[in-house]
C-alpha positions in Angstrom: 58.7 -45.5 -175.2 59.0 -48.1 -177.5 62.6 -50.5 -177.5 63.9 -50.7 -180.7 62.5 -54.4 -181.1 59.0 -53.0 -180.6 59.8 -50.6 -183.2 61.7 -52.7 -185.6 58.2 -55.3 -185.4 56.2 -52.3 -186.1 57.7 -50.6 -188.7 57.9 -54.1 -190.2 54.3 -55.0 -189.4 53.1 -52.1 -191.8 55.0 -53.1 -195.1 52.9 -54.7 -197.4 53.4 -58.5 -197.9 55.6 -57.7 -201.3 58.1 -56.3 -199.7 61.4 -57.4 -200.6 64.6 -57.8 -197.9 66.1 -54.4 -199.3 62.3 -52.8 -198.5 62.6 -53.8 -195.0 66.3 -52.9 -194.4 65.7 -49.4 -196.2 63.0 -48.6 -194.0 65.4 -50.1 -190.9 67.7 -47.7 -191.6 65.6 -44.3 -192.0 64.1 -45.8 -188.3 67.6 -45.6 -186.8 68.9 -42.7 -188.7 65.6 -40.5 -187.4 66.5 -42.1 -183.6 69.4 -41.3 -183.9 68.9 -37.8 -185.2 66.4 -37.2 -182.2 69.1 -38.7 -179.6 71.4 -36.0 -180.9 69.2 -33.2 -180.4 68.1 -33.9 -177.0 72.1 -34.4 -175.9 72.3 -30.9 -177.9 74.8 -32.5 -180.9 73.2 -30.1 -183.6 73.8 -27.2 -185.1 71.7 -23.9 -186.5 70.5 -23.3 -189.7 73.1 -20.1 -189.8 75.8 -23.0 -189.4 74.4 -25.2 -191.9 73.9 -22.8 -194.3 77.8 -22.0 -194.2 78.8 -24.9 -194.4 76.7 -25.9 -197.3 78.2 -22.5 -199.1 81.4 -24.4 -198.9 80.6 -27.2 -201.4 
């Protein structure tokens, strides 16, 4: 398993040369928000789609 350096390097690695600051820290963030997301569902922190659906028929 990569540590979140190793991932941080390669996620950067494979943006093209253009990118800006805000490129980099965009794609930062969707790494951490999708580790996150998987570190939730392993520790069971998630909910069905039954659940989601009711609360989304609340907006």
């Amino acid at each position: 398993m990569e540590t979140l350096r190793e991932e941080a390097i390669n996620v950067i690695s494979k943006l093209p040369d253009s990118a800006s600051i805000d490129d980099i820290m965009y794609r930062l963030y969707v790494v951490d928000k999708v580790r996150k997301g998987r570190e939730a569902i392993k520790q069971g922190d998630s909910i069905s789609i039954k659940e989601l659906k009711g609360e989304m028929g609340s907006w």
